[in-house]
C-alpha positions in Angstrom: 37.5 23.5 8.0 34.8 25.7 9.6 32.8 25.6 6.1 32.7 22.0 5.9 31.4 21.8 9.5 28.4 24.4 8.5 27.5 23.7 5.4 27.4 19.3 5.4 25.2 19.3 8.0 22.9 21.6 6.0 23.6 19.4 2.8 22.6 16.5 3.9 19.4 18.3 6.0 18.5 19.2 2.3 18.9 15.8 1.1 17.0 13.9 3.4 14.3 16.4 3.3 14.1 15.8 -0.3 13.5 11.6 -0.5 9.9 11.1 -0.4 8.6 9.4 2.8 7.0 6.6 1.5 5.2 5.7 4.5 3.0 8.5 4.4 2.0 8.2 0.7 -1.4 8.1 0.6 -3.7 5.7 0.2 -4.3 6.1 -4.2 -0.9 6.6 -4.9 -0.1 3.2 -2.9 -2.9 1.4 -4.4 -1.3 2.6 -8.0 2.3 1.5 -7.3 1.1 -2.2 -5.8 -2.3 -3.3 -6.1 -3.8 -1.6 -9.3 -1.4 -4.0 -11.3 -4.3 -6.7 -10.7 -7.2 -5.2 -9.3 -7.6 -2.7 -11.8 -8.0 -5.1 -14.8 -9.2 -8.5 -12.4 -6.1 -10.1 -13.6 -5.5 -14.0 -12.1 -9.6 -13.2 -10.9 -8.3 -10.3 -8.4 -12.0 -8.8 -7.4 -11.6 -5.3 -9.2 -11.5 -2.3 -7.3 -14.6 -0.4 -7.4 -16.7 -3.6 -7.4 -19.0 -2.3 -4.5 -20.9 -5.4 -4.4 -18.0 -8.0 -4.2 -16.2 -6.1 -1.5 -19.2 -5.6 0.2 -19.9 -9.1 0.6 -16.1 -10.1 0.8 -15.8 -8.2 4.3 -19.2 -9.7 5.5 -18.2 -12.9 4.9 -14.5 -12.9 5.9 -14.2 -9.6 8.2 -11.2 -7.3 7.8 -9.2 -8.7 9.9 -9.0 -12.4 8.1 -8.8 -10.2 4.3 -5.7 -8.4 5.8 -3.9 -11.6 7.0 -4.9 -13.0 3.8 -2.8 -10.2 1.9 -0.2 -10.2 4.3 0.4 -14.0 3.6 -0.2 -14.2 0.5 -3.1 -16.5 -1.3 -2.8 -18.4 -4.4 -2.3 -15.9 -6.8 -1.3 -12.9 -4.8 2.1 -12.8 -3.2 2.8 -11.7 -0.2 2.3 -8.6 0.7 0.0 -8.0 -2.4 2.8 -6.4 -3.9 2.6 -3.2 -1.8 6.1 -3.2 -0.4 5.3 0.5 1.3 3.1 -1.4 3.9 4.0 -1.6 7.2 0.9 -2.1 9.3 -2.7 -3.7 9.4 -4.1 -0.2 8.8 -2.4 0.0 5.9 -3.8 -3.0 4.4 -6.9 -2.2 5.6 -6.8 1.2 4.0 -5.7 -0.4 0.7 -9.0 -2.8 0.9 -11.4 0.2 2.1 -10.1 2.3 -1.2 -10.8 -1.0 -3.0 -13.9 -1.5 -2.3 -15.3 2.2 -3.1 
């Protein structure tokens, strides 16, 4: 009894330690597992990431705050969320649109 007492707790520290933490992936790999399925090729018109210009004048015109809420809702082609189901927060919308548009 003693052994199973010792060593689960151990296992399961060893397991847990393991999963990835998705919430702190960083900002490329979460742009690569949601948004690069449409801003990478501009499918359904999704401004392409890397289009300094658009993004530029996207944020002038709209400020981040109203592009985040527009993610988080949804829009007429991008579901809600923008497909990133890792984000949690503003910031990390806001993140996702910075890396966009560089």
């Amino acid at each position: 009894m003693k052994f199973n007492k010792v060593i689960a707790p151990l296992f399961a520290t060893l397991i847990l330690s393991s999963v990835p933490v998705l919430g702190n992936a960083d900002v490329a790999t979460r742009y690569e597992a949601s948004c690069a399925t449409c801003h990478s090729s501009g499918a359904f018109n999704a401004p392409q990431k890397g289009d300094t210009q658009y993004w530029q004048k996207l944020k002038a015109q709209k400020g981040m705050p109203a592009l985040v809420e527009s993610v988080r809702a949804g829009g007429k082609q991008m579901p809600a969320g923008g497909l990133c189901g890792d984000c949690k927060t503003s910031k990390d919308y806001a993140d996702l649109i910075e890396y966009m548009s560089k």
